[in-house]
mmCIF file of the N, C-alpha and C atoms, coordinates in Angstrom:
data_MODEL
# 
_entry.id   MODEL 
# 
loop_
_atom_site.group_PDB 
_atom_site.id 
_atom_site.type_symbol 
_atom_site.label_atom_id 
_atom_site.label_alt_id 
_atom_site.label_comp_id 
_atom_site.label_asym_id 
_atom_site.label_entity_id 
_atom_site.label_seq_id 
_atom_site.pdbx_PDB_ins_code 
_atom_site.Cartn_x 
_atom_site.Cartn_y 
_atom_site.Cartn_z 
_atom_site.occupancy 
_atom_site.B_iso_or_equiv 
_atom_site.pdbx_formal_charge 
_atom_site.auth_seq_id 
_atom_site.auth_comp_id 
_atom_site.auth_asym_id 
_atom_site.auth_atom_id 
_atom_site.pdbx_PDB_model_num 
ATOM 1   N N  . UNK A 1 1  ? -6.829  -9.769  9.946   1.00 0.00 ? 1  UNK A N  1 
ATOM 2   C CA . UNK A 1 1  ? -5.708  -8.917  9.604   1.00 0.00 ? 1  UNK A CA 1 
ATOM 3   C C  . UNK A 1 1  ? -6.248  -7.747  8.770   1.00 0.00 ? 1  UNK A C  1 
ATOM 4   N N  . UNK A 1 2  ? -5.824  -6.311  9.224   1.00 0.00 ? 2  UNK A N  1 
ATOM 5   C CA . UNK A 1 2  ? -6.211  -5.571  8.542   1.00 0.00 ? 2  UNK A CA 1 
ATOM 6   C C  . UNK A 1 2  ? -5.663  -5.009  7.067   1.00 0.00 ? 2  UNK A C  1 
ATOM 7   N N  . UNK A 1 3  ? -5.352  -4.328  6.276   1.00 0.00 ? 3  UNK A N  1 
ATOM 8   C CA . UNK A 1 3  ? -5.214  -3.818  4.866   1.00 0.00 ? 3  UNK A CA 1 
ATOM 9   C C  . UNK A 1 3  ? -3.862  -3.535  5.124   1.00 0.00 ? 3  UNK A C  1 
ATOM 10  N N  . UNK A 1 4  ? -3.743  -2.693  5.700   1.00 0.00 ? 4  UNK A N  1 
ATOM 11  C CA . UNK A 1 4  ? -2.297  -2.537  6.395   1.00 0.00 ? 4  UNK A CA 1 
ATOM 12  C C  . UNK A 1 4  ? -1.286  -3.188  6.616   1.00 0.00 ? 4  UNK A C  1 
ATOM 13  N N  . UNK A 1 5  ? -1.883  -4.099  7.480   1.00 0.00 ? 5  UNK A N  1 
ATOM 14  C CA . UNK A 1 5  ? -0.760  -5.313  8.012   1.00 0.00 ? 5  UNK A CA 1 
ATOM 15  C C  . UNK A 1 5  ? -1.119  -6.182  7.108   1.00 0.00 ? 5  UNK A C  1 
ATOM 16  N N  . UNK A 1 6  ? -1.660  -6.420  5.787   1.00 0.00 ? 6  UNK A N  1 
ATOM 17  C CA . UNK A 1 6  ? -1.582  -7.607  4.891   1.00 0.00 ? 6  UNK A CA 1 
ATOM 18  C C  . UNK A 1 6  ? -0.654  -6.970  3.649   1.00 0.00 ? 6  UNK A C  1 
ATOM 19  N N  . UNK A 1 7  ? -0.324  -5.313  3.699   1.00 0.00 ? 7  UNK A N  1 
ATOM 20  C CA . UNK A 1 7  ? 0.215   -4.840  2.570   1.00 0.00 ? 7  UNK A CA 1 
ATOM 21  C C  . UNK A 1 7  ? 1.726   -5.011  2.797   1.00 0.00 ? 7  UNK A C  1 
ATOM 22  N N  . UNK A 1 8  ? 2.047   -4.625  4.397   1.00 0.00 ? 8  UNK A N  1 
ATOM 23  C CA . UNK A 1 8  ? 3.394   -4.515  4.780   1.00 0.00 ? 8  UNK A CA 1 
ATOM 24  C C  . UNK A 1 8  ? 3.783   -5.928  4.913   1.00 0.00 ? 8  UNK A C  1 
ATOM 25  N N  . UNK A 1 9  ? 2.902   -7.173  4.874   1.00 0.00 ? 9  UNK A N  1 
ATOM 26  C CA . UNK A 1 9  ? 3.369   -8.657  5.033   1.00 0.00 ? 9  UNK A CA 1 
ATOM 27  C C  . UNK A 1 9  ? 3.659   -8.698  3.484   1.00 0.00 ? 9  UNK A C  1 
ATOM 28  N N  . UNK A 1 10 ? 2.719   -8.515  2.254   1.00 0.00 ? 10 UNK A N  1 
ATOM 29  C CA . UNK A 1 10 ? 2.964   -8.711  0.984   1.00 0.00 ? 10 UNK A CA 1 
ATOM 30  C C  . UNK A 1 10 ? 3.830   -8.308  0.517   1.00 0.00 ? 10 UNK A C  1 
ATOM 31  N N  . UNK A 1 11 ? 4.032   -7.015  0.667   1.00 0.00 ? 11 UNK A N  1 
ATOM 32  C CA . UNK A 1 11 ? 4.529   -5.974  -0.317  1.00 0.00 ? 11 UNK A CA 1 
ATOM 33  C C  . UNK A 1 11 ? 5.723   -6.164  -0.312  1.00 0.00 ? 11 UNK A C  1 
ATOM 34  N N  . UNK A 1 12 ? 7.153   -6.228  -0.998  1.00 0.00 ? 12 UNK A N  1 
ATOM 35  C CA . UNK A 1 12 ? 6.728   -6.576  -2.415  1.00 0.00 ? 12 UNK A CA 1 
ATOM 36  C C  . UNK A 1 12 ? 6.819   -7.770  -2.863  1.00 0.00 ? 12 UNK A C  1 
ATOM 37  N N  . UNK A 1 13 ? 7.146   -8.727  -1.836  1.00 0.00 ? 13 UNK A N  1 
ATOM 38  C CA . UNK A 1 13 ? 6.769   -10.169 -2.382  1.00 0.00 ? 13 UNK A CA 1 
ATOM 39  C C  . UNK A 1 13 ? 5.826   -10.362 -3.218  1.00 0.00 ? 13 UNK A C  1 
ATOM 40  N N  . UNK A 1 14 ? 4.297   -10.327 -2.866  1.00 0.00 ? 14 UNK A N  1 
ATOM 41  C CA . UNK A 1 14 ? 3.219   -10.673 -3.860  1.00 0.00 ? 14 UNK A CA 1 
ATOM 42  C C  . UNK A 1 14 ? 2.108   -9.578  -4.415  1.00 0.00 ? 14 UNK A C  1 
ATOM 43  N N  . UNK A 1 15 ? 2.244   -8.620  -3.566  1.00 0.00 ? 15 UNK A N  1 
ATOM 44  C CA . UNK A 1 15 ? 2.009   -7.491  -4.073  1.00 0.00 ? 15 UNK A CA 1 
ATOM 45  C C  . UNK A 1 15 ? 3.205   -6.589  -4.803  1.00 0.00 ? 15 UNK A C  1 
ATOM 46  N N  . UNK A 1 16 ? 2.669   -6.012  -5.707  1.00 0.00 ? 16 UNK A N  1 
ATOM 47  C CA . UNK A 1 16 ? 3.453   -4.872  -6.226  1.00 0.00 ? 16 UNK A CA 1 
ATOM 48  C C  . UNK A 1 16 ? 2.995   -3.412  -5.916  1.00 0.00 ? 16 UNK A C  1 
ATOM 49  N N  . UNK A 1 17 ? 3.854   -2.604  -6.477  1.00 0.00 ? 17 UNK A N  1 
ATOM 50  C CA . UNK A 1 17 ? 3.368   -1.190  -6.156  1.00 0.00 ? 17 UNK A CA 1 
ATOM 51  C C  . UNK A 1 17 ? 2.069   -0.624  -6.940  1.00 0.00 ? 17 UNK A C  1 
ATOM 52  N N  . UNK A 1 18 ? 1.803   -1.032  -7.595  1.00 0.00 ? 18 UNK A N  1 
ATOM 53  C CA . UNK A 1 18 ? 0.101   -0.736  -8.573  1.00 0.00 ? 18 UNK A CA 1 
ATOM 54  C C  . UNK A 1 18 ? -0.996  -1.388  -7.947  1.00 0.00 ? 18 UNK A C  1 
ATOM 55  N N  . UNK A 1 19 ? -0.799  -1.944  -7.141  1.00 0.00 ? 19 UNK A N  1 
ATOM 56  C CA . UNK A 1 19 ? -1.844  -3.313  -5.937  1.00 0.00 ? 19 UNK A CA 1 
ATOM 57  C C  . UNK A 1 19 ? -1.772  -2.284  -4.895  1.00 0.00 ? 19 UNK A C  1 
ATOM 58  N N  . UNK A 1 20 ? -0.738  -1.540  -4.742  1.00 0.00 ? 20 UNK A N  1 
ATOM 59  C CA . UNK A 1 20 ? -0.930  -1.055  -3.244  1.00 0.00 ? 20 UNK A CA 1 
ATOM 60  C C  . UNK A 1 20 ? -1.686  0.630   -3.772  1.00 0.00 ? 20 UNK A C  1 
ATOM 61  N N  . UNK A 1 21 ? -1.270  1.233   -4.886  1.00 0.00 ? 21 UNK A N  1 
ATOM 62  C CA . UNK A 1 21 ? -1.383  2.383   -5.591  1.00 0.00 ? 21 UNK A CA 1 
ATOM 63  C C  . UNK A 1 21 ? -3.116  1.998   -5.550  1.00 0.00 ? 21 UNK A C  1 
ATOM 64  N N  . UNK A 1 22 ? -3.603  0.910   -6.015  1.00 0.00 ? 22 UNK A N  1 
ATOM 65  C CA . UNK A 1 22 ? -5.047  0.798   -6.219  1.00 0.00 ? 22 UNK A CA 1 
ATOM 66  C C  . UNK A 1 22 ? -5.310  0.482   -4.957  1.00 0.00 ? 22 UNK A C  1 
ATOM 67  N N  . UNK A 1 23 ? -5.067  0.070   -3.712  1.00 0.00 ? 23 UNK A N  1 
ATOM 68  C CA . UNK A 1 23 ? -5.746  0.564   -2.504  1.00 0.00 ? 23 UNK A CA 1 
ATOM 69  C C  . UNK A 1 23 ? -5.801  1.226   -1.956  1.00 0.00 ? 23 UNK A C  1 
ATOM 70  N N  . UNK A 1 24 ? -4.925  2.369   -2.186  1.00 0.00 ? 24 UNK A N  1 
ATOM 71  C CA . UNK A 1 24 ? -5.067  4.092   -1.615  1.00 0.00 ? 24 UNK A CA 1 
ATOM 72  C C  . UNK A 1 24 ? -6.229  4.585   -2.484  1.00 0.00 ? 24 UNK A C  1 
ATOM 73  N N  . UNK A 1 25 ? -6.316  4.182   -3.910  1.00 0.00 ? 25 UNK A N  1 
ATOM 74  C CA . UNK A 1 25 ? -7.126  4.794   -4.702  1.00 0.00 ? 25 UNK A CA 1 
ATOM 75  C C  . UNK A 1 25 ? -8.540  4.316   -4.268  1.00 0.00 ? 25 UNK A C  1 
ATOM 76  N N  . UNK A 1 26 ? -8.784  3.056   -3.696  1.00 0.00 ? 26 UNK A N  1 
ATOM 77  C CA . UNK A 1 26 ? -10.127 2.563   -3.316  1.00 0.00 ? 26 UNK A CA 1 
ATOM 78  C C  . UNK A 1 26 ? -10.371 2.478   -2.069  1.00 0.00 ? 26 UNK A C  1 
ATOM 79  N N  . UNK A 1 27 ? -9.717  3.641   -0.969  1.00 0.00 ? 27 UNK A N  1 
ATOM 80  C CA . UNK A 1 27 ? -9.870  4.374   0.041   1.00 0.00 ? 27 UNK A CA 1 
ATOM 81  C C  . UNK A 1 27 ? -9.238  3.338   1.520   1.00 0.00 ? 27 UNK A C  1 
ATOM 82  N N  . UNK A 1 28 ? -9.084  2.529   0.670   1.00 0.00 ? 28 UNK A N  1 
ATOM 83  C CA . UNK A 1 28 ? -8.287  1.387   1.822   1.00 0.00 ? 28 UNK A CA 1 
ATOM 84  C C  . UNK A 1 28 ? -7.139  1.491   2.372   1.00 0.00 ? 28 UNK A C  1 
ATOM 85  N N  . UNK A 1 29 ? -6.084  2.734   1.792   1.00 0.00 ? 29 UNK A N  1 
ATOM 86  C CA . UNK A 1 29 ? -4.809  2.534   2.701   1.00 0.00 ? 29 UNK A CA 1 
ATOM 87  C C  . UNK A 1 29 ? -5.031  3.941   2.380   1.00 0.00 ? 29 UNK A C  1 
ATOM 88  N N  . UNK A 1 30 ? -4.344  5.254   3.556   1.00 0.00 ? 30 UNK A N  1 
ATOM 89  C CA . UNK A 1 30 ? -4.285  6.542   3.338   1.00 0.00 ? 30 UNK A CA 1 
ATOM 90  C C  . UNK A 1 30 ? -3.017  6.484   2.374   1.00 0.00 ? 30 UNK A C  1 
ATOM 91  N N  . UNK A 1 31 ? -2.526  8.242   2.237   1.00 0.00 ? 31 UNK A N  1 
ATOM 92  C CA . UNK A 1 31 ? -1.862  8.139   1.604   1.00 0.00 ? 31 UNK A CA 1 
ATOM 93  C C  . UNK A 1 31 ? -0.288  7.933   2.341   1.00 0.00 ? 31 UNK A C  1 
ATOM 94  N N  . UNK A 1 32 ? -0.878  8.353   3.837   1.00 0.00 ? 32 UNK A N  1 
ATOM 95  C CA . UNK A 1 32 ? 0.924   8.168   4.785   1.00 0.00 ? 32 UNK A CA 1 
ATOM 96  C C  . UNK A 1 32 ? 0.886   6.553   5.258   1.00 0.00 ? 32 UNK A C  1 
ATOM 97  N N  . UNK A 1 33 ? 0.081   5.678   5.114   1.00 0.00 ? 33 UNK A N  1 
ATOM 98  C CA . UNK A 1 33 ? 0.199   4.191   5.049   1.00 0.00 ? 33 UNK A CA 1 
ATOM 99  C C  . UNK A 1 33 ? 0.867   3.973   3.572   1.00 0.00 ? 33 UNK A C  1 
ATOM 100 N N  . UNK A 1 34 ? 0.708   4.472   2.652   1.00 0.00 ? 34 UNK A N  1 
ATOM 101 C CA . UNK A 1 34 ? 1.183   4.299   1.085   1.00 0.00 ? 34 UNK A CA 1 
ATOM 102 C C  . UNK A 1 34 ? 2.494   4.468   1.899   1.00 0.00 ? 34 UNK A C  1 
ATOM 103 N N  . UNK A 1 35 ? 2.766   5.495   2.277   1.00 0.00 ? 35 UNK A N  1 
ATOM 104 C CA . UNK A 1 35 ? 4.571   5.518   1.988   1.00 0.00 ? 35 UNK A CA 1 
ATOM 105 C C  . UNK A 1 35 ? 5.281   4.803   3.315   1.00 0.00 ? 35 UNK A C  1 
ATOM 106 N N  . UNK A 1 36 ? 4.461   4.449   4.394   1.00 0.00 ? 36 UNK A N  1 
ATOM 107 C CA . UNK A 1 36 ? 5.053   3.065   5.432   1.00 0.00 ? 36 UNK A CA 1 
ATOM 108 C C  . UNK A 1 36 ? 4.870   2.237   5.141   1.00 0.00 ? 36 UNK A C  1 
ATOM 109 N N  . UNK A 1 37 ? 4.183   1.982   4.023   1.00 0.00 ? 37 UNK A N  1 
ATOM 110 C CA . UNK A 1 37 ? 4.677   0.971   3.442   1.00 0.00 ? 37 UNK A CA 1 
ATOM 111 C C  . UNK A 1 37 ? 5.289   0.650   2.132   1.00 0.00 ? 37 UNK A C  1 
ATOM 112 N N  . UNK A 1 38 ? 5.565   1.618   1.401   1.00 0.00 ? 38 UNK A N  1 
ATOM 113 C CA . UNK A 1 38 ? 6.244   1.422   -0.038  1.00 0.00 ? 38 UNK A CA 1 
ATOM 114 C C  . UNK A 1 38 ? 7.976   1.993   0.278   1.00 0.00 ? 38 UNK A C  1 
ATOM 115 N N  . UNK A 1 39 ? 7.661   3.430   1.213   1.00 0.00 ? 39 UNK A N  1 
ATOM 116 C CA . UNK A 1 39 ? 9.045   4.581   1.592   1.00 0.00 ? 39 UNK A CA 1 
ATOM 117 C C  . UNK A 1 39 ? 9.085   5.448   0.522   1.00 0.00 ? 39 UNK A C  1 
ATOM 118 N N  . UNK A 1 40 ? 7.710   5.855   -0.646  1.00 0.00 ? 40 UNK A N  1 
ATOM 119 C CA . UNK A 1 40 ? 7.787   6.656   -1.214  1.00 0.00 ? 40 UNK A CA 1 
ATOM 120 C C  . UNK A 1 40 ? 6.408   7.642   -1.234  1.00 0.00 ? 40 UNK A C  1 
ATOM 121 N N  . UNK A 1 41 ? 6.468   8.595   -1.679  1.00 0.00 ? 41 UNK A N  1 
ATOM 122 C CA . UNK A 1 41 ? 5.254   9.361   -1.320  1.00 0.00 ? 41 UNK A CA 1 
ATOM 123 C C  . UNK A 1 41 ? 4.123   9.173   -2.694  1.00 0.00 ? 41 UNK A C  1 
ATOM 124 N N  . UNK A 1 42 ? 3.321   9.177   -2.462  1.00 0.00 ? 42 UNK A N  1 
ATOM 125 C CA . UNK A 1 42 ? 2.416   8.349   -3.300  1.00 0.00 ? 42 UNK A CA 1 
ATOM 126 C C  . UNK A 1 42 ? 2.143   10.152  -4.407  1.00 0.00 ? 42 UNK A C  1 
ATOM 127 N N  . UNK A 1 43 ? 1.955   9.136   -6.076  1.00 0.00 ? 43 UNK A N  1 
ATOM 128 C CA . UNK A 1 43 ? 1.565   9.729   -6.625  1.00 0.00 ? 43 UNK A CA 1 
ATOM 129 C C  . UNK A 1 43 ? 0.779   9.198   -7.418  1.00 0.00 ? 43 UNK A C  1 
ATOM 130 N N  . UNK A 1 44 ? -0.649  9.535   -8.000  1.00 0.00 ? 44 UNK A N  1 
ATOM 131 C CA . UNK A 1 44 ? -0.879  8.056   -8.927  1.00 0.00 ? 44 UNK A CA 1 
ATOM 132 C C  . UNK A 1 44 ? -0.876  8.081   -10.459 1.00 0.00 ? 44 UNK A C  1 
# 
């Protein structure tokens, strides 16, 4: 399973938004995956 499809299974059950904020920041989710999967536009 990729980063993606483990954020949109978590999020926000066991992830929160600072879990997903630190994988855009550590190049693992872009920033238009940040907002398909949060629905907000990422700022950090």
């Amino acid at each position: 399973m990729n980063v993606l499809k483990m954020a949109k299974k978590y999020y926000p059950v066991l992830w929160n938004i600072g879990r997903i904020k630190a994988l855009v920041a550590a190049g693992k989710l872009t920033q238009e995956e940040y907002k398909e999967v949060t629905g907000e536009d990422y700022s950090e």
